[in-house]
One Martini backbone bead per residue (centre of mass of N, CA, C, O) as a GRO file, in nm:
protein
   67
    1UNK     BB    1   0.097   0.030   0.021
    2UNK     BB    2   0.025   0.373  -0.023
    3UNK     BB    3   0.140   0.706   0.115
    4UNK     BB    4   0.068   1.030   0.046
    5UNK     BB    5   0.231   1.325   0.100
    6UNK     BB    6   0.079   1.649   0.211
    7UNK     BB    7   0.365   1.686   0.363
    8UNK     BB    8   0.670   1.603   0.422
    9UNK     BB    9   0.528   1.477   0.655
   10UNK     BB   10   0.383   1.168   0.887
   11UNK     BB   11   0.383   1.044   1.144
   12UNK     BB   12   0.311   0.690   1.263
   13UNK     BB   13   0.024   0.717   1.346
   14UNK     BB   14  -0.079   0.883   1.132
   15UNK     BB   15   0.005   0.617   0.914
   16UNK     BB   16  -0.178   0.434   1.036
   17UNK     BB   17  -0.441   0.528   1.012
   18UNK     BB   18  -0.470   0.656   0.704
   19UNK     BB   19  -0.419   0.341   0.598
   20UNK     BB   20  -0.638   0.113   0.799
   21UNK     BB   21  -0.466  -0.050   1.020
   22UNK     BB   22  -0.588   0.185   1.260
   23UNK     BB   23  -0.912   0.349   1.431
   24UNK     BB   24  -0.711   0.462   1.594
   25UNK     BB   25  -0.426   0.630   1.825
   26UNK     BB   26  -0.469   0.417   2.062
   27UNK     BB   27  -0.395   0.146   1.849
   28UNK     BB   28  -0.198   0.262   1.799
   29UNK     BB   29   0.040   0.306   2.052
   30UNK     BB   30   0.021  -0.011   2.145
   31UNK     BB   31   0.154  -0.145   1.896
   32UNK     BB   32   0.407   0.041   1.906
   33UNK     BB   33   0.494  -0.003   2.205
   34UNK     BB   34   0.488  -0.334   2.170
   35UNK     BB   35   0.669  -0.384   1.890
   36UNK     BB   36   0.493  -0.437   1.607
   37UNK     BB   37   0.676  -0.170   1.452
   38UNK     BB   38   0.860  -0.141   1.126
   39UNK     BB   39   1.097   0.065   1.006
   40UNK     BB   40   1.302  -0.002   0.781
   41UNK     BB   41   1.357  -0.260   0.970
   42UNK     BB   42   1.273  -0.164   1.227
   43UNK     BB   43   1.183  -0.081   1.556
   44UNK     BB   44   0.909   0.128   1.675
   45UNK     BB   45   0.829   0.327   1.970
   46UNK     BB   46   0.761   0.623   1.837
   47UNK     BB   47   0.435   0.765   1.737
   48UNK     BB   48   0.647   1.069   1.642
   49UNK     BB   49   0.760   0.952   1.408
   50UNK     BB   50   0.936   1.049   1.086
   51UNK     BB   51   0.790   1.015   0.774
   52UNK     BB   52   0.946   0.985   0.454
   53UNK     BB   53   0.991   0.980   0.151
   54UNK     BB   54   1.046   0.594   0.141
   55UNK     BB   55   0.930   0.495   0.381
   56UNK     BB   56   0.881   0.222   0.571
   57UNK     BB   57   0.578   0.024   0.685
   58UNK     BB   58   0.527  -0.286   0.922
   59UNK     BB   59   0.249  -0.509   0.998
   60UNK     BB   60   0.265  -0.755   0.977
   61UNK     BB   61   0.134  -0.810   0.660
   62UNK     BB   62   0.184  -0.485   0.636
   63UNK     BB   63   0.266  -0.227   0.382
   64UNK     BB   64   0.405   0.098   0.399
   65UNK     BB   65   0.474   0.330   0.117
   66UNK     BB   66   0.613   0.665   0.122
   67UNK     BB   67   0.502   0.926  -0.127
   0.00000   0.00000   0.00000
């Protein structure tokens, strides 16, 4: 899945949303909290992570690709 950038960059847990991998803020929270997703190849536990055009993004088998 790709996900467009409409500013610079856009957080994880806002692109774990935007992406309807997850249905609220605080969905992400406890996923990203709890080591289940990985950024770039790596687990990222913080939720105000920026990412920018290029960066993956992972959690279970769903893959999202900012662009």
């Amino acid at each position: 899945m790709e996900l467009k950038l409409k500013d610079e960059y856009i957080k994880l847990g806002q692109a774990l949303k935007a992406s309807g991998i997850v249905s609220s803020g605080l969905d992400a929270k406890y996923i990203i909290q709890d080591g289940l997703v990985k950024v770039n190849g790596e687990i990222e536990t913080r939720r105000g992570k920026k990412l920018y055009n290029g960066d993956i993004v992972e959690y279970e088998e769903k893959i999202i690709t900012i662009i």
